[in-house]
C-alpha positions as CSV (number, residue, x, y, z in Angstrom):
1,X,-64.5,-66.0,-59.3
2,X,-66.9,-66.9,-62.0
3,X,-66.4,-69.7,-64.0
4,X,-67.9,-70.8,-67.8
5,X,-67.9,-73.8,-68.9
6,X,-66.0,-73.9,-72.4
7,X,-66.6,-76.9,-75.3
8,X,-65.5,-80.1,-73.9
9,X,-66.2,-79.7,-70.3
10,X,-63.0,-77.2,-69.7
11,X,-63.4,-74.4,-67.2
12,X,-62.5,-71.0,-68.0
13,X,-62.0,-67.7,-65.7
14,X,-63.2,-65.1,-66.4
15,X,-60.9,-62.5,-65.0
16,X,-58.9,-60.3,-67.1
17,X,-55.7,-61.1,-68.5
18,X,-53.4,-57.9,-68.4
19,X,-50.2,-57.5,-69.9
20,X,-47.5,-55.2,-67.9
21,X,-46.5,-52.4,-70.6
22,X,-43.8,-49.9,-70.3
23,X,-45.1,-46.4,-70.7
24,X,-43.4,-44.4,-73.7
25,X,-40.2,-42.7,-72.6
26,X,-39.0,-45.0,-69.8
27,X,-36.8,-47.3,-71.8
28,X,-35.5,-50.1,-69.3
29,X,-31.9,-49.2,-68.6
30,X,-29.1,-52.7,-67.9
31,X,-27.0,-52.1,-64.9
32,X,-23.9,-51.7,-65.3
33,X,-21.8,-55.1,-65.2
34,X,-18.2,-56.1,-63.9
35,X,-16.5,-59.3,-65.0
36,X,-13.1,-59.6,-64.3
37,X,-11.3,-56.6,-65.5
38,X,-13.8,-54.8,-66.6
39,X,-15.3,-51.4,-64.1
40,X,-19.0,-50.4,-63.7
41,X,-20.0,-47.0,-65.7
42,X,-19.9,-45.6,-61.5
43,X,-16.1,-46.2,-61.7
44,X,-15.3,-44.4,-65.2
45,X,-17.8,-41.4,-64.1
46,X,-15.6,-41.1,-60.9
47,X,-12.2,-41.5,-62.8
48,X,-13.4,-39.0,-65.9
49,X,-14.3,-36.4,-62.7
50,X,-11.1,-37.3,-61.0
51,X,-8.8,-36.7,-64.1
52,X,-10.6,-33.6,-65.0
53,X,-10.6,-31.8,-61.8
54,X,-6.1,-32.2,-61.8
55,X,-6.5,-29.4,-65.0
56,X,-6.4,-26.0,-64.5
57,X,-9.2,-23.4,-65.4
58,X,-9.0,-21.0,-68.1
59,X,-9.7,-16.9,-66.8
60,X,-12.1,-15.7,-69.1
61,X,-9.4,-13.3,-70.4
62,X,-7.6,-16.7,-71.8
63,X,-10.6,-18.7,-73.0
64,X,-11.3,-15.3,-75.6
65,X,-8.0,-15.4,-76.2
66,X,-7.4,-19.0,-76.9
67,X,-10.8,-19.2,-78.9
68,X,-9.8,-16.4,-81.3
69,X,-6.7,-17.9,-82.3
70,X,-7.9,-21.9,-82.3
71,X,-10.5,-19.8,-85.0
72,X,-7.4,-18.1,-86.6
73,X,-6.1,-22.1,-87.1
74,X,-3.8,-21.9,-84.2
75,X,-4.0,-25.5,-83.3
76,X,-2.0,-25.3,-79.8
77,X,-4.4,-22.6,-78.8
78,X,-7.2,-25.6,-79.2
79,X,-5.5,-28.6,-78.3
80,X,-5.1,-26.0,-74.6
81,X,-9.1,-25.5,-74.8
């Protein structure tokens, strides 16, 4: 590689410098950490998917049902939705 000769005798390269830049949209995401008690964001997915899956579905019949009267104020009809 070339070199120049700079002011007091120091040498210089001349090969380019480049800085490593993220490209817009691919924000750098922090894993996921465990110390002592604490679970990874894998764990709570798992036990959010676990806990949902023990409920029941609602027919469609029940889900227009429920929804008319949560909008008619019936608040057990949307604490069951």
């Amino acid at each position: 590689m070339p070199e120049i000769q700079i002011g007091g005798g120091k040498k210089a390269s001349t090969r380019k410098q480049t800085a490593k830049v993220t490209p817009p949209g691919a924000a750098k995401r922090r894993p996921a950490t465990t110390n002592g008690n604490a679970t990874t964001n894998h764990d709570v997915t798992r036990i959010y998917l676990s806990e949902i899956g023990r409920a029941r579905l609602l027919t469609a019949e029940e889900e227009i049902s429920l929804s008319r009267a949560a909008q008619g104020g019936c608040l057990a009809s949307r604490q069951r939705m």
